[in-house]
C-alpha positions in Angstrom: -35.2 24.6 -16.9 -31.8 23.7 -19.3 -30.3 21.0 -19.6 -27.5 20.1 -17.8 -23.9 20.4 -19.6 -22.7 16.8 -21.0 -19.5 16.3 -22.4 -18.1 12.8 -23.8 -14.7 12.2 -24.3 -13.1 9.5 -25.6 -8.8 8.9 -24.9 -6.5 6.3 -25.3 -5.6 3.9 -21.9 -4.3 5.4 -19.3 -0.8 3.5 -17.8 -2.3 1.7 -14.1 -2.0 3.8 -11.4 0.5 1.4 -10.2 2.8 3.3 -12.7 2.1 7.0 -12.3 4.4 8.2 -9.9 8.0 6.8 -9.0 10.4 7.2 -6.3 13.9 8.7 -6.9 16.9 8.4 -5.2 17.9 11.6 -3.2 14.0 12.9 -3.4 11.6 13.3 -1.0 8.6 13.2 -3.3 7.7 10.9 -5.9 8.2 12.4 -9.8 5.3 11.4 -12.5 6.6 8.8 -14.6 7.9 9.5 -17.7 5.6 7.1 -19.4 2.3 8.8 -17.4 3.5 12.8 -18.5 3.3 11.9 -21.8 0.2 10.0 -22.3 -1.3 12.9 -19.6 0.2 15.2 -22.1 -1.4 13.9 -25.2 -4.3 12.9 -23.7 -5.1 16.3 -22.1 -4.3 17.7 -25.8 -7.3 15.1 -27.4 -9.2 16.3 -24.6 -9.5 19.5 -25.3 -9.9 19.4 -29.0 -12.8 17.0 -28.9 -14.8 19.7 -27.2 -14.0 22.8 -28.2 -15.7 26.0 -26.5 -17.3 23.6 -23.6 -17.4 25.6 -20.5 -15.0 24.2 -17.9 -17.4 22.0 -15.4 -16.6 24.3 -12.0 -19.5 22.6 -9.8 -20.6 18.4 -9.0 -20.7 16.3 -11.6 -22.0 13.0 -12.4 -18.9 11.1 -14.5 -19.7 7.4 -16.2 -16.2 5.6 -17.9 -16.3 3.0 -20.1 -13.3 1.1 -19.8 -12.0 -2.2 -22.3 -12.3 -5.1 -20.6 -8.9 -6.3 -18.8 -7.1 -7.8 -16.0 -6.6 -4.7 -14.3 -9.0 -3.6 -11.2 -11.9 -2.1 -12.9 -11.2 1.0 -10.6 -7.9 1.2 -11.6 -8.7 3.7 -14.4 -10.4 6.3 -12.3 -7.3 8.1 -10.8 -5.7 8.7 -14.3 -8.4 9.4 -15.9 -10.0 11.8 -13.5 -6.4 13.5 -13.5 -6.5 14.0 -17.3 -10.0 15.9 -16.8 -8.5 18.6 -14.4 -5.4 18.8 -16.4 -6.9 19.5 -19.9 -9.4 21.7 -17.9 -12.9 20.4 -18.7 -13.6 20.1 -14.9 -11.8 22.8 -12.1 -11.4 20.4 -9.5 -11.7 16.0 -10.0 -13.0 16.4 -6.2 -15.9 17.4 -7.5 -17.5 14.3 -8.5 -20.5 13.4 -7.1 -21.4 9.6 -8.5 -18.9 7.7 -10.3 -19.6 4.6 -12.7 -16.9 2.4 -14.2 -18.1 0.0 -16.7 -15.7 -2.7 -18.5 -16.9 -3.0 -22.2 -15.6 -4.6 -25.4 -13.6 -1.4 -27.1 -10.1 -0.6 -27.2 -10.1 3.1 -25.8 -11.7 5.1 -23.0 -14.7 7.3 -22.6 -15.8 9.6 -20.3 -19.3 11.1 -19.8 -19.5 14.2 -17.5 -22.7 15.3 -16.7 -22.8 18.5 -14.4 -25.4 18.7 -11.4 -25.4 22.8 -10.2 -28.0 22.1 -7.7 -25.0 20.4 -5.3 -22.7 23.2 -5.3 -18.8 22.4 -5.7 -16.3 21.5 -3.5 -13.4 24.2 -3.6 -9.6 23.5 -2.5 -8.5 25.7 0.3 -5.8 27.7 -0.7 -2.3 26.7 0.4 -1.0 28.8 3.7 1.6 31.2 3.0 5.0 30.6 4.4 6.1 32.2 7.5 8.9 35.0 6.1 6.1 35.3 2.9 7.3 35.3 -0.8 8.4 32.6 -2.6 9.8 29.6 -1.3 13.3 29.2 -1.4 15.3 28.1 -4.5 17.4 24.9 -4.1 21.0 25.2 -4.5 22.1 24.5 -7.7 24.9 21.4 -6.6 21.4 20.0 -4.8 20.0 20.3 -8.5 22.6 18.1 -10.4 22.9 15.7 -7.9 18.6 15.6 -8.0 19.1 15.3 -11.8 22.3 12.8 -12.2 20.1 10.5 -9.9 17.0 10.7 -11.8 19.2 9.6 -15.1 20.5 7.2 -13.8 17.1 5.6 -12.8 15.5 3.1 -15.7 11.6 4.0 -16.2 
């Protein structure tokens, strides 16, 4: 029998996940926060590179964080951190996690430990409906645009 697949991987804090996503005037959705996208982005990039030619994790996995010891709710880190994961592509869906350990330590960064477990199969995410008329959704107006984008600078992150 092999081994399962392991992968470490060690990034700097993630912003709280009080601070990921923000609410815009004149939006329906929240937008990531500018500070968030660019840790994701740079993350995702040290990510990658500390593991290159790992197979993507596409079934259950095991994940164990070590987190420096704060004031902040110990699970606090997960939902960034697991985010990171799918985005850099080391695992196909953050769903997929099977047990989940968050331990506070004395260190200044993050790690990760995935460890995959084939025998429990993988949890896939239905694909999205298509719309009624089919093709591509409709593209907002471009006045709707502006206005979308004058309110967003006008916002402080």
């Amino acid at each position: 029998m092999t081994d399962p697949l392991r992968i470490v991987v060690t990034v700097p804090n993630p912003p709280s996940a009080n601070r990921l996503w923000r609410m815009v005037p004149g939006m329906r959705r929240p937008v990531l926060d500018r500070d968030y996208a660019a840790w994701l982005a740079s993350a995702a990039w040290l990510a990658k590179i500390q593991n290159p030619g790992a197979p993507r994790i596409d079934c259950r996995f095991d994940v164990s964080i070590r987190v420096p010891i704060s004031r902040r709710d110990t699970d606090n880190w997960a939902k960034a951190l697991m985010d990171l994961l799918q985005k850099s592509g080391i695992v196909s869906n953050d769903g997929n996690m099977n047990n989940v350990q968050i331990a506070p330590e004395a260190r200044a960064d993050c790690e990760i430990t995935l460890i995959e477990r084939p025998d429990l199969g993988a949890i896939r995410k239905p694909a999205k409906p298509k719309r009624a008329g089919g093709g591509p959704p409709a593209k907002p107006k471009p006045a709707a645009i502006e206005r979308a984008e004058n309110l967003r600078a006008r916002i402080p992150f």
